[in-house]
PAVOSE-82516 format. One line per field, with one value per residue: residue number from 1; residue in three letters; y, z, x of N, C-alpha, C in turn. Coordinates in steps of 0.02 Angstrom, whole numbers, plus 32768, in hexadecimal, padded with zeros to 4 digits. Each point is the difference from the previous one (the first is absolute). Layout:
N
pos (NUM; ...)
code (ALA; ...)
n_py (Y; ...)
n_pz (Z; ...)
n_px (X; ...)
ca_py (Y; ...)
ca_pz (Z; ...)
ca_px (X; ...)
c_py (Y; ...)
c_pz (Z; ...)
c_px (X; ...)
***
This chain:
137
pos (1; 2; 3; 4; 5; 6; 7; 8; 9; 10; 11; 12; 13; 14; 15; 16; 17; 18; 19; 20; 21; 22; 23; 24; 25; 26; 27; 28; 29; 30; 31; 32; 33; 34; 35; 36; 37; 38; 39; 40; 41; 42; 43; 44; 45; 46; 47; 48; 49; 50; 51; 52; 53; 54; 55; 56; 57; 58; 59; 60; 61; 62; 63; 64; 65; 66; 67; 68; 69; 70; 71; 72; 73; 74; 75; 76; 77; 78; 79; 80; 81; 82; 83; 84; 85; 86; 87; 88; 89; 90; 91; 92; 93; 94; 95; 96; 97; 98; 99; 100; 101; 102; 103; 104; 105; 106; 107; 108; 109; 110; 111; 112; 113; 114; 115; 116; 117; 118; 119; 120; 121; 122; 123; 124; 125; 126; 127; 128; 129; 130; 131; 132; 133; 134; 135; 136; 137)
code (UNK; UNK; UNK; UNK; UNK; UNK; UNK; UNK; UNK; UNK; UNK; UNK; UNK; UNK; UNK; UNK; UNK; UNK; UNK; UNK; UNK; UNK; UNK; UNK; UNK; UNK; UNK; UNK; UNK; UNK; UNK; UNK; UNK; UNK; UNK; UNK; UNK; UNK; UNK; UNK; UNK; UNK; UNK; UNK; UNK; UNK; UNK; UNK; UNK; UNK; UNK; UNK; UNK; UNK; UNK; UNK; UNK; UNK; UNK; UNK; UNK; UNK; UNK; UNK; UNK; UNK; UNK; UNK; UNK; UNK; UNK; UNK; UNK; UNK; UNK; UNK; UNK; UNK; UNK; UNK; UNK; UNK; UNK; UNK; UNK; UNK; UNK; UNK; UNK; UNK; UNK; UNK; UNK; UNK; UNK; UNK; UNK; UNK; UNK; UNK; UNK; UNK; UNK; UNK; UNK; UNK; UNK; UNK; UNK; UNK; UNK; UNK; UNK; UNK; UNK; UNK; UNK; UNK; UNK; UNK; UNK; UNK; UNK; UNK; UNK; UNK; UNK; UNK; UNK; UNK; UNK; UNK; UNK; UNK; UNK; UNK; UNK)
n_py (AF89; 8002; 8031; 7FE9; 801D; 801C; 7FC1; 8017; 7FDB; 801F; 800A; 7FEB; 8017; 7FFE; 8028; 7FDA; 8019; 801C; 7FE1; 7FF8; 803A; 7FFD; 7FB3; 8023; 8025; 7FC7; 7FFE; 8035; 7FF9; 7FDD; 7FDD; 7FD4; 803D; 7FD8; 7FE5; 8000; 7FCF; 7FE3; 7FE2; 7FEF; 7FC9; 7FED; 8009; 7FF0; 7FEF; 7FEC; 8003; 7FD4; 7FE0; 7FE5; 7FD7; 7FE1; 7FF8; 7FF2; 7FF0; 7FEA; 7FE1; 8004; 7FDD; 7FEC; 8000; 7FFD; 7FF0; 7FF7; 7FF7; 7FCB; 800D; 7FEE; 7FE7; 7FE0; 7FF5; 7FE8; 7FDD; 7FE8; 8006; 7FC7; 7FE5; 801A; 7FF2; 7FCE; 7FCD; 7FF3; 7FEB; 7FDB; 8001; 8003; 7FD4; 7FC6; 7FFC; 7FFB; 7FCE; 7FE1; 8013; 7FE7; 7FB6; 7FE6; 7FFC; 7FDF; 7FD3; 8024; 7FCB; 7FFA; 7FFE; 802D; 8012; 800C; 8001; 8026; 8022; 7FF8; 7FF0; 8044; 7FFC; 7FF2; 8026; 8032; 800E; 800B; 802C; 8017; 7FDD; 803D; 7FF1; 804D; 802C; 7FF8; 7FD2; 7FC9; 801A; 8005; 7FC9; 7FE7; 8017; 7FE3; 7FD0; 7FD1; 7FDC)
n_pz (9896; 7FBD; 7FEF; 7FFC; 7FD6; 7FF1; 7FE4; 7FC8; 7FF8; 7FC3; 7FC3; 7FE8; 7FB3; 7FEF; 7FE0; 7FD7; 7FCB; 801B; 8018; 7FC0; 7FF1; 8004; 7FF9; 7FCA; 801E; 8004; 7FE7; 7FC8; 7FEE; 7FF6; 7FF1; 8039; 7FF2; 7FC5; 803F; 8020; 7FB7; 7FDC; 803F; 7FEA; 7FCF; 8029; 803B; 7FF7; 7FDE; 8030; 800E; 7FEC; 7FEC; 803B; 7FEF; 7FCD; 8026; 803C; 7FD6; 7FDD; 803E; 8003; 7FD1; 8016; 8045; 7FF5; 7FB9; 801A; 8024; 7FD7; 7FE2; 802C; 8011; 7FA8; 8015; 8033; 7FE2; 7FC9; 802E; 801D; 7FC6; 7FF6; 802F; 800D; 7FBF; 8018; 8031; 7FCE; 7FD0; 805F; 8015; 7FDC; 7FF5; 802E; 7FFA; 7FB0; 8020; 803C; 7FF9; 7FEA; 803D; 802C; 7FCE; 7FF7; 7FF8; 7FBA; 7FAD; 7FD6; 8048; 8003; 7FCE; 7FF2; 8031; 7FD2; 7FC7; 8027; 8045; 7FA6; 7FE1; 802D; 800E; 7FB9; 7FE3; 802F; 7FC3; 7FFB; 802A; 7FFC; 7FFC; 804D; 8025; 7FCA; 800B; 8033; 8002; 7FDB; 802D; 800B; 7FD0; 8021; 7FB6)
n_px (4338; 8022; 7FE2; 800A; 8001; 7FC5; 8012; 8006; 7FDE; 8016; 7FD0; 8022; 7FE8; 8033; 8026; 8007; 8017; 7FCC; 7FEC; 802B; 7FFD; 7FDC; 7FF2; 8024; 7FE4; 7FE2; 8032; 7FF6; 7FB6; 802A; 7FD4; 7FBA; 7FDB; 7FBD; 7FD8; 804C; 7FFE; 7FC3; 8004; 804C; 7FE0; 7FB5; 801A; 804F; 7FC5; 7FE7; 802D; 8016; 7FAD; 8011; 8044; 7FE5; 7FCA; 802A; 8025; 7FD2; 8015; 803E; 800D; 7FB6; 8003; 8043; 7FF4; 7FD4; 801A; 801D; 7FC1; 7FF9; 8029; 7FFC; 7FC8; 8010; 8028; 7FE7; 7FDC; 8019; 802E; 7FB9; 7FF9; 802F; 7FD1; 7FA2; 801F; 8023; 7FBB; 7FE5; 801F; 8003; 7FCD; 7FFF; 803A; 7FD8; 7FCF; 802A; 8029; 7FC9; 7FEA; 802C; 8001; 801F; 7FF6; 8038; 7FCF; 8027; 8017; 7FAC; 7FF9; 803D; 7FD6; 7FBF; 801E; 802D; 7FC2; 7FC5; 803D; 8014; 7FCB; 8000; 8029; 7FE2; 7FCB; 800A; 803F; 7FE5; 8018; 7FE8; 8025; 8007; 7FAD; 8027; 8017; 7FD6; 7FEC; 801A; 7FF7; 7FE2; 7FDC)
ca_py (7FE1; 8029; 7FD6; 7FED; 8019; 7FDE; 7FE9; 7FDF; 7FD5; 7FF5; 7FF0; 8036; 7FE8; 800E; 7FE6; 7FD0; 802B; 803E; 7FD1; 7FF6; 8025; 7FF5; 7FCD; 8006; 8041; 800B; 7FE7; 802F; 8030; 7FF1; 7FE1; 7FCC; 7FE3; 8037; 801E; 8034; 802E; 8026; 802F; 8036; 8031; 801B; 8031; 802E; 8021; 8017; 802F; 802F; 801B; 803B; 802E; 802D; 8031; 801C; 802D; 803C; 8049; 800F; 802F; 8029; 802D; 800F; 8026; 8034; 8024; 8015; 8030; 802D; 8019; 802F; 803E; 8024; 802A; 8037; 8030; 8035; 8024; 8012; 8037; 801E; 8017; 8029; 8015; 800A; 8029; 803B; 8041; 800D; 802E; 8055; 8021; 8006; 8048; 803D; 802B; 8026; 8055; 8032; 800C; 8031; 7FCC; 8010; 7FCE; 7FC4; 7FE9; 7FD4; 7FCD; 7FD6; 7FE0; 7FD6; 7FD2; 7FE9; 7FEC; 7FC5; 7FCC; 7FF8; 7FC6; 7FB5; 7FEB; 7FE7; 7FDD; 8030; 8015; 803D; 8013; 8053; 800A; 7FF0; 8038; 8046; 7FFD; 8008; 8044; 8027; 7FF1; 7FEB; 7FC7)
ca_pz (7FBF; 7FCA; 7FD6; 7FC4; 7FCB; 7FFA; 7FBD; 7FD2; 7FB9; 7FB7; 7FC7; 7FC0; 7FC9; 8001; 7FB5; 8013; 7FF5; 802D; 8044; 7FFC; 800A; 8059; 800B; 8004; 8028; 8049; 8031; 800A; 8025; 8065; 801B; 7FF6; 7FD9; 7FDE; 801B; 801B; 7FCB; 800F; 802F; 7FF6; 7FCC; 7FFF; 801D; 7FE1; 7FC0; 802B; 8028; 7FA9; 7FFF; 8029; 7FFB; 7FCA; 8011; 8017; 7FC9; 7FFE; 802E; 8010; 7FAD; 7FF3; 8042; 7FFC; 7FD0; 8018; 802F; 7FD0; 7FDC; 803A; 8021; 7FD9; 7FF9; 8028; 7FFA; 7FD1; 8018; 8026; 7FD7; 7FD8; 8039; 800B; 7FD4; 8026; 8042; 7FDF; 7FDA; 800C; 801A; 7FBF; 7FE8; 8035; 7FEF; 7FC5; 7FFA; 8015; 7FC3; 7FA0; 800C; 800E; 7FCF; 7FA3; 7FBC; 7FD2; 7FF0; 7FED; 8038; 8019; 7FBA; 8011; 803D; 8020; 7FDC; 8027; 8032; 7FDF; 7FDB; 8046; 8020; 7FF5; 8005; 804F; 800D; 8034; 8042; 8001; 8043; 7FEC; 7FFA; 7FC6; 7FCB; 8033; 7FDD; 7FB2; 7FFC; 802D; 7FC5; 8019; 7FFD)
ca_px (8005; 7FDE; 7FA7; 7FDB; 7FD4; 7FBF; 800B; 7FCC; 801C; 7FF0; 802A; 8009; 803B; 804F; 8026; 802A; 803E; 8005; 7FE5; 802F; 8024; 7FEA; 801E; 804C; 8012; 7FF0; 8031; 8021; 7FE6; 8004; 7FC4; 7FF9; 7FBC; 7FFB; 7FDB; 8018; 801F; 7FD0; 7FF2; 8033; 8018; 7FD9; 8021; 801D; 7FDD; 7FD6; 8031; 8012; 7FD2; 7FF1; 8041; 8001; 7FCB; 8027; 8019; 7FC8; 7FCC; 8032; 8022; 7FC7; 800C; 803A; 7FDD; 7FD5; 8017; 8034; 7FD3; 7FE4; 804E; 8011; 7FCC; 8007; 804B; 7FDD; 7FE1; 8040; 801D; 7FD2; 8003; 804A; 8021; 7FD2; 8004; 803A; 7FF7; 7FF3; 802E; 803B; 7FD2; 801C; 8046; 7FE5; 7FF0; 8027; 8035; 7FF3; 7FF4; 803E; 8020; 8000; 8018; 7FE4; 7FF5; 8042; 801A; 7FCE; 7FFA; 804B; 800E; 7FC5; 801D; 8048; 7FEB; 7FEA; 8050; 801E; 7FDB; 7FF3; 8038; 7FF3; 7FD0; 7FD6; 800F; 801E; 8036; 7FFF; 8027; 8011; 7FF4; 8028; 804A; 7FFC; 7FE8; 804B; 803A; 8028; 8002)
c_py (8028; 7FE2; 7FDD; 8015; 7FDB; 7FED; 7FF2; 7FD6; 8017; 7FEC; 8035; 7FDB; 8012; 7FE4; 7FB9; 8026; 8013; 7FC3; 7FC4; 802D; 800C; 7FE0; 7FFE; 8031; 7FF1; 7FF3; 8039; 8039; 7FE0; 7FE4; 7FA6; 7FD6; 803E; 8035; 803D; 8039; 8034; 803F; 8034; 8039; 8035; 8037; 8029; 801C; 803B; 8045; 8028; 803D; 8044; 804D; 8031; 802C; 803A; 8027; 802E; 8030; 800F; 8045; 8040; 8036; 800F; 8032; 803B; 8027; 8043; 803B; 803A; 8022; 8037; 803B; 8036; 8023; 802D; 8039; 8045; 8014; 802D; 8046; 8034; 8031; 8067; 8049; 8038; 8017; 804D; 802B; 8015; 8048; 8048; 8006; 8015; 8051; 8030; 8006; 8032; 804C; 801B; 8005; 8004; 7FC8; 8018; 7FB8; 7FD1; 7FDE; 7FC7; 7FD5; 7FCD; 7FDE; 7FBE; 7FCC; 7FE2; 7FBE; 7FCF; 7FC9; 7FF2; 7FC0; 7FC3; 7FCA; 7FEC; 7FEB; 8016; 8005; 8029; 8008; 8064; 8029; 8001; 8048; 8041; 800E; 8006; 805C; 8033; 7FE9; 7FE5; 7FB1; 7FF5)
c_pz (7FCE; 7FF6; 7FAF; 7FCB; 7FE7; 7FAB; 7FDF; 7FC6; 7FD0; 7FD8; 7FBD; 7FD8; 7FFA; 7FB0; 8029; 8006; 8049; 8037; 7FEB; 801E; 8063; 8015; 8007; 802A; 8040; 8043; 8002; 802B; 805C; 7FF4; 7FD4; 7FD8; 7FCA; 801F; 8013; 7FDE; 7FF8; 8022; 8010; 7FCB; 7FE5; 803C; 7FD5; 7FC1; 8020; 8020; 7FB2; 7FF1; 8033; 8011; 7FB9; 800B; 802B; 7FEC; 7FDE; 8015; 8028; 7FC9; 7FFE; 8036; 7FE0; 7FCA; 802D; 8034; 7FCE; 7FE1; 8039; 8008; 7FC3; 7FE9; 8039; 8002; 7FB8; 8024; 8025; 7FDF; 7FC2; 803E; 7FFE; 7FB8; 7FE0; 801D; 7FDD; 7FC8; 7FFB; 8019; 7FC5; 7FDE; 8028; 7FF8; 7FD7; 7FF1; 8035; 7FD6; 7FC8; 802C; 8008; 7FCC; 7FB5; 7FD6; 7FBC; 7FF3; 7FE7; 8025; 802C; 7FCB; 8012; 8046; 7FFD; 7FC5; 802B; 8025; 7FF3; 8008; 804E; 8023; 7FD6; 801C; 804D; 8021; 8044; 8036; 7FF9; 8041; 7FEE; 8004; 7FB4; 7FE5; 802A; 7FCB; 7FC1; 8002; 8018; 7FCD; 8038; 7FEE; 7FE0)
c_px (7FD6; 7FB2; 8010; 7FEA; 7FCF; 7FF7; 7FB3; 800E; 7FD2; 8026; 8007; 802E; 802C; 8014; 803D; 803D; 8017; 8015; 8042; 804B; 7FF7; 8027; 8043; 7FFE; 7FFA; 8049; 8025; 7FCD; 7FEB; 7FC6; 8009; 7FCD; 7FF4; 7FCC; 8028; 8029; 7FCA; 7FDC; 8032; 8006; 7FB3; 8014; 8016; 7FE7; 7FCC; 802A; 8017; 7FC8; 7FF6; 803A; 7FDD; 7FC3; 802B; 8030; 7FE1; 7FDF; 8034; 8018; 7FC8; 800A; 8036; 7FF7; 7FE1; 803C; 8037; 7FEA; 7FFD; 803B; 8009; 7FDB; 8007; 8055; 7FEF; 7FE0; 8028; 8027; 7FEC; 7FF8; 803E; 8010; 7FFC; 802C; 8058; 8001; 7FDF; 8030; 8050; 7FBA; 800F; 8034; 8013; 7FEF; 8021; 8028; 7FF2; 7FE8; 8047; 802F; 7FF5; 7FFC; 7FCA; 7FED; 8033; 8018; 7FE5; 8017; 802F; 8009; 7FE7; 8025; 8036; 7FD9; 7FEF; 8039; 8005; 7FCA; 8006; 8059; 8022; 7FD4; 7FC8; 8012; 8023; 8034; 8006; 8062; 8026; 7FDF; 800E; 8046; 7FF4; 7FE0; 8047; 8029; 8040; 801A; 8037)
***
């Protein structure tokens, strides 16, 4: 057989209003007294109170993990980015050694590439600039 719960009696003021509105509630909130309205509905305020500390330190870890995850994918792609601007930099200067380009040509190339990237929103294709060099478009 269950224990019992160990009861205390006090007292406290209550607005009439309020202890009216009880009264009508109590058949809907399953209980027989206002003692048990009470003691129900100090529960569930009690559980409210504690869900919202919980939430808080829930949203707070989550927050935190979230920061972490993104600092750390910033990092790596700050690496990569790193890692892709050195070597476009060596291909950068083999080309300009093996080949003759005047300035007009550099000039015109580097406006063509501005219009060309923006207009494909930067996913170059080395194939697309093979064929545009072969006048094949």
């Amino acid at each position: 057989m269950a224990k019992e719960p160990e009861k205390v009696r006090t007292g406290f003021y209550i607005e009439k209003e309020v202890l009216d509105r009880c009264d009508e509630l109590l058949t809907q909130a399953n209980v027989k007294s206002r003692n048990e309205f009470v003691t129900e509905a100090l529960r569930f305020y009690c559980g409210y109170l504690t869900s919202k500390q919980n939430e808080n330190y829930l949203l707070q870890s989550l927050s935190s993990v979230l920061i972490s995850t993104i600092r750390d994918t910033e990092n790596r792609l700050a690496r990569m980015d790193f890692k892709i601007a050195t070597e476009l930099s060596k291909l950068t200067h083999v080309v300009a050694h093996t080949h003759a380009i005047d300035e007009q040509a550099l000039s015109s190339l580097h406006l063509k590439c501005v219009e060309e990237v923006k207009r494909i929103n930067g996913a170059v294709d080395f194939e697309d600039a093979y064929n545009y060099q072969k006048r094949r478009v």
